[in-house]
C-alpha positions as CSV (number, residue, x, y, z in Angstrom):
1,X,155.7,186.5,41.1
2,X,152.7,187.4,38.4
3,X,152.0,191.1,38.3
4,X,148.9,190.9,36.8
5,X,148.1,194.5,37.1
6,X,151.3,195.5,35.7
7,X,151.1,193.3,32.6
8,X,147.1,194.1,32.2
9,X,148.0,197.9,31.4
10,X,150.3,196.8,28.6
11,X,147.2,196.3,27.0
12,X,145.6,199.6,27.3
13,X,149.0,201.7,28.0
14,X,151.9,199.8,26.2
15,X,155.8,200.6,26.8
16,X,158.7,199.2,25.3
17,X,160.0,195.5,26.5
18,X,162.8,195.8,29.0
19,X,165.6,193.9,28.2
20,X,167.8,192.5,30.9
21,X,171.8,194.6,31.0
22,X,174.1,192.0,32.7
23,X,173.5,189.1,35.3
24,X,170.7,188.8,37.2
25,X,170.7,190.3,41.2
26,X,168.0,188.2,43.3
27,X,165.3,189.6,45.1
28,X,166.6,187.9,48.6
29,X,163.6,186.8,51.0
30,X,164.9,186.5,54.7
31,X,163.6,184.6,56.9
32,X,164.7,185.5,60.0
33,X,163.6,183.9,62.8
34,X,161.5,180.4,62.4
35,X,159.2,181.9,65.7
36,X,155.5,183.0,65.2
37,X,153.2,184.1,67.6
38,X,150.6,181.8,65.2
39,X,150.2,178.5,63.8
40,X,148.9,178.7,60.0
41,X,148.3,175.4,58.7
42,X,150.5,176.0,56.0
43,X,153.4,177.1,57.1
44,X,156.3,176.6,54.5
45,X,158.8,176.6,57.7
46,X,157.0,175.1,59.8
47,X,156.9,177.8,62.7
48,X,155.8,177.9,66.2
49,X,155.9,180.2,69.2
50,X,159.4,178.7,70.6
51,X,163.1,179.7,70.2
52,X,165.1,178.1,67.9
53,X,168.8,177.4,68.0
54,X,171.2,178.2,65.5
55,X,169.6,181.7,64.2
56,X,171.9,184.3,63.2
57,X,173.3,186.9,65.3
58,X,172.8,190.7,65.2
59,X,176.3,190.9,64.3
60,X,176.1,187.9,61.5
61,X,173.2,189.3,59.9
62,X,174.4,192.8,59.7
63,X,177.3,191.0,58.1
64,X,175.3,189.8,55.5
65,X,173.3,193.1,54.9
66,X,176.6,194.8,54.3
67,X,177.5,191.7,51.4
68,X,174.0,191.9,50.0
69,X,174.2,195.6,50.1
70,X,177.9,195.1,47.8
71,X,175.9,192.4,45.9
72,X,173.4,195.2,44.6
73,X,170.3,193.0,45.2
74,X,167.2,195.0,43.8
75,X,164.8,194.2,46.7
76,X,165.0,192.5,50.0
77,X,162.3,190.8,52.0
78,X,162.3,190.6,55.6
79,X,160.0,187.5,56.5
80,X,160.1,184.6,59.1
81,X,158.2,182.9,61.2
82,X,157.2,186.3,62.4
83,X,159.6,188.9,61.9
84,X,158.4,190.9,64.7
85,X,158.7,188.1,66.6
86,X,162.9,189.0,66.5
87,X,163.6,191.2,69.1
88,X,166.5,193.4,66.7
89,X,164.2,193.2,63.8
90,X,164.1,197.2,63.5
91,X,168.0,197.7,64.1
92,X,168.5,195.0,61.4
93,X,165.5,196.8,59.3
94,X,166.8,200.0,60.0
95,X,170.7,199.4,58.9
96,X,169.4,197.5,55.6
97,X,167.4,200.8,54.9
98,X,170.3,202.6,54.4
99,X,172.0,200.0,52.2
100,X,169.5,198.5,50.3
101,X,167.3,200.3,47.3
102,X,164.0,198.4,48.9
103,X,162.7,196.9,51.6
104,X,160.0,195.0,52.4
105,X,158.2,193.6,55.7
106,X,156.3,190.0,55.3
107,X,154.3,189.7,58.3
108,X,151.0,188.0,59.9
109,X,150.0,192.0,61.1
110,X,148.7,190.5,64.5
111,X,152.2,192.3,66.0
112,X,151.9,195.9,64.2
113,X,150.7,197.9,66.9
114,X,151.2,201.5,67.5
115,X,154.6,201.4,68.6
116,X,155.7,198.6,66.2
117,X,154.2,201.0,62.8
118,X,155.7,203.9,64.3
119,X,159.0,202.2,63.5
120,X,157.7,200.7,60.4
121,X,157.1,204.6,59.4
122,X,160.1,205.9,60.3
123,X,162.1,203.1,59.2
124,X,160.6,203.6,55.3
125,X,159.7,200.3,54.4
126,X,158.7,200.6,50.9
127,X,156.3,198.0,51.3
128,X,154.2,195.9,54.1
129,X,152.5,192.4,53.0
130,X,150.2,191.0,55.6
131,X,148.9,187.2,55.3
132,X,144.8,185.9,56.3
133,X,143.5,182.6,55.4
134,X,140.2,184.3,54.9
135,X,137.9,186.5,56.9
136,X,137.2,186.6,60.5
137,X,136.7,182.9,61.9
138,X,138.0,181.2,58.7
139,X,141.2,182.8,58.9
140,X,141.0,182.7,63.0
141,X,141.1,178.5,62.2
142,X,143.7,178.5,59.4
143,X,146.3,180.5,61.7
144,X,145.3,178.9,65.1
145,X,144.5,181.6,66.9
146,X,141.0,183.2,67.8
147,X,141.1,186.7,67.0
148,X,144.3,186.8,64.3
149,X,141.8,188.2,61.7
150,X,141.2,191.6,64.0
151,X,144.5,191.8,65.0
152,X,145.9,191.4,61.4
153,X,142.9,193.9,59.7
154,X,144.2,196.2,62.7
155,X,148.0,196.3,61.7
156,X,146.9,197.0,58.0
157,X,144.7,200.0,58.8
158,X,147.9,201.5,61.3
159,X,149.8,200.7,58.3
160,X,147.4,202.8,55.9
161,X,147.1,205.5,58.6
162,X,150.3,206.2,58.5
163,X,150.8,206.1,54.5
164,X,152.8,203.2,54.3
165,X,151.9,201.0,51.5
166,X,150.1,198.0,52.5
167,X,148.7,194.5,51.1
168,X,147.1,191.4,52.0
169,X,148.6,188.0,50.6
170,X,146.2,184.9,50.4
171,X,146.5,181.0,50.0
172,X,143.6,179.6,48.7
173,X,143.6,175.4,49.8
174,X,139.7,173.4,49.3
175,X,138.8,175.3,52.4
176,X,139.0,178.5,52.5
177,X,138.8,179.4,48.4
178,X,135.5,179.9,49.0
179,X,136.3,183.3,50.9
180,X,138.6,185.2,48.0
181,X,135.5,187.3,47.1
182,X,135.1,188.7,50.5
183,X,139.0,188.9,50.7
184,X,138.7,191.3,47.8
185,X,135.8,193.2,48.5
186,X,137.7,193.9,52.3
187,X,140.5,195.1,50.3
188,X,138.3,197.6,48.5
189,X,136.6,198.4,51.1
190,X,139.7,199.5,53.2
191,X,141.6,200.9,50.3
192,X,144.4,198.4,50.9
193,X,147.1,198.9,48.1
194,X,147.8,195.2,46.9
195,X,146.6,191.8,46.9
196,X,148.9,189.0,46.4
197,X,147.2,185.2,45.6
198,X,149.8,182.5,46.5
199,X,149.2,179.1,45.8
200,X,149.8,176.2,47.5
201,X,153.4,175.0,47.8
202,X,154.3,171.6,49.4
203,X,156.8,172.8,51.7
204,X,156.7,172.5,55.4
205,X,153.0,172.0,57.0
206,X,152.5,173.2,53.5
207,X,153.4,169.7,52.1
208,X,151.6,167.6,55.0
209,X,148.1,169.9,54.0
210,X,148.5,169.1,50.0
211,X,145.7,167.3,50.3
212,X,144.2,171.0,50.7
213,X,145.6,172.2,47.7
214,X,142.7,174.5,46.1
215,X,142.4,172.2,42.8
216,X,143.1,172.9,38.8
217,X,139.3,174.0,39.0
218,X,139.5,176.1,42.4
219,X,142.6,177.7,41.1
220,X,141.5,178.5,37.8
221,X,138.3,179.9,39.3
222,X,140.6,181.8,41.8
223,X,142.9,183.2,39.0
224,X,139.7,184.4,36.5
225,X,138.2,186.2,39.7
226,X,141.8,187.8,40.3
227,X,141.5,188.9,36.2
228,X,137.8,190.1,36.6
229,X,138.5,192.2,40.0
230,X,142.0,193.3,38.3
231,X,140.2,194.6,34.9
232,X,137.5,196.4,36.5
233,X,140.2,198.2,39.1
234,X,141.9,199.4,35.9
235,X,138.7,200.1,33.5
236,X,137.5,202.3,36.8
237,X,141.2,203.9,37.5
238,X,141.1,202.9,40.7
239,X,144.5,201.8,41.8
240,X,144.6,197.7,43.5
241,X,147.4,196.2,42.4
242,X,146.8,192.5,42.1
243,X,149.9,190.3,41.5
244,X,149.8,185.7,42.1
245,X,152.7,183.7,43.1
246,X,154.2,180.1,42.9
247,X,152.0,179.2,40.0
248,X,153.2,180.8,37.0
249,X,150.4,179.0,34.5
250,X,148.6,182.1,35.8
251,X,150.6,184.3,33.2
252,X,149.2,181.8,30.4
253,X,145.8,181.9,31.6
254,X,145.9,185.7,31.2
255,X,147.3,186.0,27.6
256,X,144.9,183.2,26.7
257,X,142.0,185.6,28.5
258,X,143.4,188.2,26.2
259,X,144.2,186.5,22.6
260,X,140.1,186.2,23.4
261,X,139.3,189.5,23.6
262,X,142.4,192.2,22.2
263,X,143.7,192.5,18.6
264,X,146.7,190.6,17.5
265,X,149.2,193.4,17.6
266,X,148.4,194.2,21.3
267,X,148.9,190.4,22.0
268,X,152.3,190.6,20.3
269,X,153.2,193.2,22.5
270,X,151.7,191.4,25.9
271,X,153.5,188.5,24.9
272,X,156.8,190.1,24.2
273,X,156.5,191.7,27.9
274,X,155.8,188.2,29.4
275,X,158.8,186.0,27.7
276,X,161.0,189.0,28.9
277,X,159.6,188.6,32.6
278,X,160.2,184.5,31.3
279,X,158.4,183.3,34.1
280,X,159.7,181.3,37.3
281,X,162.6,182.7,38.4
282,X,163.8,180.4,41.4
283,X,167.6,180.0,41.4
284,X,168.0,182.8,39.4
285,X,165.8,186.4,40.4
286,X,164.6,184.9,43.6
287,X,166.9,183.5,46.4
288,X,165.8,182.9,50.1
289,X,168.2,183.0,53.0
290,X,166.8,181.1,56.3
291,X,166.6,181.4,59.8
292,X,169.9,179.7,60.6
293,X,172.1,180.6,57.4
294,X,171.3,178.3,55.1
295,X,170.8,179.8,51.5
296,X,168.3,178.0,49.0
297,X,167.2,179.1,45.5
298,X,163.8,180.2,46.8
299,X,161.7,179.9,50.1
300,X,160.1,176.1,49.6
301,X,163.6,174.5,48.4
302,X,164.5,174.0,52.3
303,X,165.8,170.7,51.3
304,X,168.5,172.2,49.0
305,X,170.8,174.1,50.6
306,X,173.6,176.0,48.2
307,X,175.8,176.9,51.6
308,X,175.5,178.7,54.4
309,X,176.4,182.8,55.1
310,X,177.7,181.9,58.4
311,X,180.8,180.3,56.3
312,X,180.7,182.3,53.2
313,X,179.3,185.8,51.9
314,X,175.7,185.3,49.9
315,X,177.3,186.8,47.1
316,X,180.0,184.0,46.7
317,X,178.0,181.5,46.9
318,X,175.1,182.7,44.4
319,X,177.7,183.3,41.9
320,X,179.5,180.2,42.7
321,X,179.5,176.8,40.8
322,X,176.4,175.2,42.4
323,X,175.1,172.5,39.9
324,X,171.0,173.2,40.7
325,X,171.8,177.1,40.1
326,X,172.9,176.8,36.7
327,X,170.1,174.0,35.9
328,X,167.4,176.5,37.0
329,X,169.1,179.3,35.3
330,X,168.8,177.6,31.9
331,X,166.4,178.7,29.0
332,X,164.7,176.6,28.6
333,X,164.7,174.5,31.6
334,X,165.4,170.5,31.0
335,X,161.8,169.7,31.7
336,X,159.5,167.1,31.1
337,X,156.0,165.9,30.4
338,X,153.6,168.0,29.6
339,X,155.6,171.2,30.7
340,X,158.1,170.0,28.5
341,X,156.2,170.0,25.8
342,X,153.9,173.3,26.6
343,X,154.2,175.9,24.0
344,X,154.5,178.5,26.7
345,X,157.7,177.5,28.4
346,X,159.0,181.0,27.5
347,X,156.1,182.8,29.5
348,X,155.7,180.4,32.3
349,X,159.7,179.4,32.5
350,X,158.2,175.3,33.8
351,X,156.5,176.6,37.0
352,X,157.4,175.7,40.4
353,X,160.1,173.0,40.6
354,X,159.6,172.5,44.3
355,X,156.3,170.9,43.3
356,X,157.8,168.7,40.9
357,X,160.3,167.1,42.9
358,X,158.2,167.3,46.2
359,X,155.5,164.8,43.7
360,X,157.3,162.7,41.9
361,X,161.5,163.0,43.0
362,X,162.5,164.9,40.1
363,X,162.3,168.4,39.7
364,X,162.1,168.4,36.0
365,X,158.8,166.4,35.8
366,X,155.6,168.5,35.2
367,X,154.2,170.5,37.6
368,X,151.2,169.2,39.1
369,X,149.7,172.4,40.1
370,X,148.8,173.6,36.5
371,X,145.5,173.9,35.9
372,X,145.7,174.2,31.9
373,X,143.9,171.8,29.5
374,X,146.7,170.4,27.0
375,X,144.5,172.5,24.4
376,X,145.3,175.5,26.1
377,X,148.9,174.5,26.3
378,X,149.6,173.9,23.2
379,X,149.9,170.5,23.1
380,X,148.5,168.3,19.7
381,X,148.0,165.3,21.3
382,X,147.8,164.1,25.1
383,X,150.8,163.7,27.1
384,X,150.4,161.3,30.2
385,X,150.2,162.9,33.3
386,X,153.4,161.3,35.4
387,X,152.1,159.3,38.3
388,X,153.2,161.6,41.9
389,X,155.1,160.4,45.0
390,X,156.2,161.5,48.5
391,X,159.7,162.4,47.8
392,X,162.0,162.9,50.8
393,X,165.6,163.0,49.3
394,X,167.8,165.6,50.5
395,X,170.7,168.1,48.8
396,X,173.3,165.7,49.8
397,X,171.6,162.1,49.1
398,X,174.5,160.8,46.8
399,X,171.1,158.8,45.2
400,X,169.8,161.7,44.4
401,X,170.4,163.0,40.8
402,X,169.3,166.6,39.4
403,X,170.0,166.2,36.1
C-alpha cells in the first residue's frame, strides 16, 4: 500500500526516516468466509452468495487469533467474501480486539445496518474500508446488485455517525475510470476519512476481466487525479487521506511529480522516506490467510499456498523455510526486464509479482501494469517489453520453477 498523503506531507512537514528494529511482523488480511451477498466483477476470490465447505471453525480461528496475537502482527484485516456475511464475525472481531493492536473491517457496506455498526462501535475497530465500483447505477452493475450503491453510501454514513473512521476503496478497470472524480467529490461531500485506489489484479474474476484493466494511460490519469485531489486536501488542511494499492509505480510517479516542482534537498528527504517504506511488500509486510486455511504471501497469490493453519500456527510457517518467502523478501528482488533494470527498484521494490507470473509464468518478469515511460524509469535505452501469457501453474507443479 501507497500512502500518498502520508509521504506528500514529508514535503511540507518533514520527520526523520524510520528505520526498521528487527524482522518484519505482516499486516495479516483474513478472508474469512468466501460468501457475499454481491457479485463484483472483480472479485479476487471469486465469491458468491453460497456456503462453502472447508472454512474455519469458531474455535480454529480463535486459535489462530491467539497465534497471531503471540506473533505481534501490527494490523489485522478482517475481509472475505463478505465478512458480515459470517455469522460469528463479531465474537471473532470482538476476541481479536483484545489481542491485537489494530483492527480493521473490509466490507461491501450493503450489510452495516444499525444493529451491525452498533457492534462495529462497541467492538472499536480502528478502521472501516467500504468498496463501490462507481456511483449509483455504475457501481449497482459492477457488484450485480441494483441498489448496492445506497446500501453501501448508507453503511458509511452509520459508520461516520457513530465516529468510526471510515473509507471508500475503488478499482478503476476501462469502465468505470471514468467515475473517480465523482467518487472523490462523494467523499468530500460526506466527509469520509480515506480513499483507497486499488488497481487491477488478475486474480479470481479479477484475472477473467483483465481485459478491463484501466490502461497505463487510465491509470496514470487515475493516479495524477489522486496527486491533484491529495495536494489540494493538504494545501487546504482539510484532512482525506488518500493511499493506492497493488501498483506500486504510483510511489515513482509521485517523486517524479515532485523532483518537478520541490527543491533538491526536500527530494532527498522524500526519497529517503520512500526506499525505507521499499515498496511491495508481498511475502514479507503483507500476508493473507484464506477462507479455508490456506496461507499465501498476499491476497491474489491463491495459487501459492505456504501451508495451512489448520495444521500448523501462522507464525511457524511465516518464519519457516518457504523458498517463495525468502525470494520475495530479498533486496533487490531477482527481477527482470524492464523492472529489472528501473532505477527505482528501491522505491517501488518490482511491483506486483502476481501480475507477472499471472502474464507471462514467471513472477520475476516485469510487471505489466506499470504505466512509466522507460525515460521516467531510468532506463538509457529501450528494453523489450516481454510478450504475456495465460499462466495456470500451481505451488506444487514440479514444472514449475520460482527461481
Amino acid at each position: 500500500m501507497f500512502r500518498l498523503s502520508q509521504y506528500m506531507e514529508q514535503l511540507i512537514t518533514p520527520t526523520p526516516t524510520r528505520t526498521r528494529r528487527g524482522p518484519v511482523r505482516p499486516v495479516v488480511i483474513w478472508n474469512l468466509t468466501r460468501r457475499c451477498n454481491l457479485k463484483c466483477r472483480h472479485c479476487y476470490t471469486t465469491s458468491s452468495d453460497n456456503i462453502f465447505p472447508g472454512e474455519l471453525s469458531t474455535e480454529q480461528a480463535m486459535g489462530v487469533i491467539d497465534d497471531l496475537a503471540s506473533f505481534n502482527i501490527p494490523a489485522l484485516i478482517l475481509s472475505g467474501g463478505e465478512p458480515l456475511s459470517r455469522p460469528d464475525l463479531f465474537d471473532l472481531a470482538r476476541y481479536a480486539r483484545e489481542n491485537v493492536r489494530y483492527l480493521a473491517l473490509s466490507t461491501n457496506g450493503t450489510r452495516i445496518d444499525e444493529a451491525a455498526v452498533k457492534e462495529i462501535a462497541e467492538i472499536g475497530f480502528n478502521y472501516v474500508g467500504i468498496s463501490i465500483d462507481g456511483v449509483s447505477a455504475t457501481n449497482d452493475w459492477f457488484r450485480g446488485q441494483a441498489g448496492a450503491f445506497d446500501a453501501a453510501l448508507a453503511g458509511a454514513r452509520l459508520c461516520k455517525a457513530h465516529d468510526i473512521k471510515v473509507g471508500l476503496r475503488f478499482t478503476p478497470t476501462e469502465d468505470n475510470s471514468d467515475q473517480l472524480p465523482a467518487i472523490l467529490d462523494l467523499c468530500e461531500a460526506e466527509g469520509i476519512d480515506k480513499f483507497y485506489l486499488s488497481h487491477l489484479v488478475y486474480a479470481g474474476r479479477g484475472n477473467k476481466n483483465r481485459g478491463e484493466d484501466a490502461g497505463h494511460m487510465r491509470a496514470r490519469a487515475c493516479v495524477d487525479l489522486l496527486i491533484d485531489r491529495a495536494w489540494t486536501a493538504l494545501q487546504e488542511d482539510r484532512h482525506f487521506e488518500v493511499v493506492t494499492g497493488n501498483n506500486d509505480a504510483d510511489a515513482v510517479r509521485f517523486l517524479n511529480w515532485a523532483t518537478a516542482r520541490f527543491e533538491p534537498e526536500q527530494i532527498a528527504h522524500l526519497s529517503a522516506h520512500l526506499e525505507a517504506w521499499g515498496g511491495n511488500s508481498s511475502g514479507a509486510g503483507v500476508a493473507n490467510i484464506d477462507p479455508t486455511g490456506k496461507v499465501h504471501p498476499d491476497t491474489y497469490w491463491s495459487d501459492y499456498t505456504i501451508g495451512n493453519v489448520k495444521e500448523s500456527k501462522f507464525s511457524d510457517l511465516w518464519t519457516g523455510l518457504d523458498e517463495m518467502l525468502a525470494l520475495l523478501r530479498t533486496r533487490p528482488r531477482p527481477l527482470k526486464g524492464r523492472c529489472g533494470a528501473c532505477a527505482h527498484k528501491s522505491v517501488c521494490g518490482g511491483n506486483t509479482r502476481i501480475r507477472a507470473l499471472q502474464l507471462t509464468g514467471d513472477p520475476w518478469e516485469e510487471d505489466p501494469a506499470c504505466y512509466l515511460s522507460d525515460a521516467e524509469i531510468g532506463l538509457e535505452a529501450e528494453v523489450p517489453r516481454v510478450a504475456l501469457r495465460r499462466f495456470t501453474g500451481r505451488r506444487h507443479d514440479p514444472a514449475h520453477n520460482f527461481s
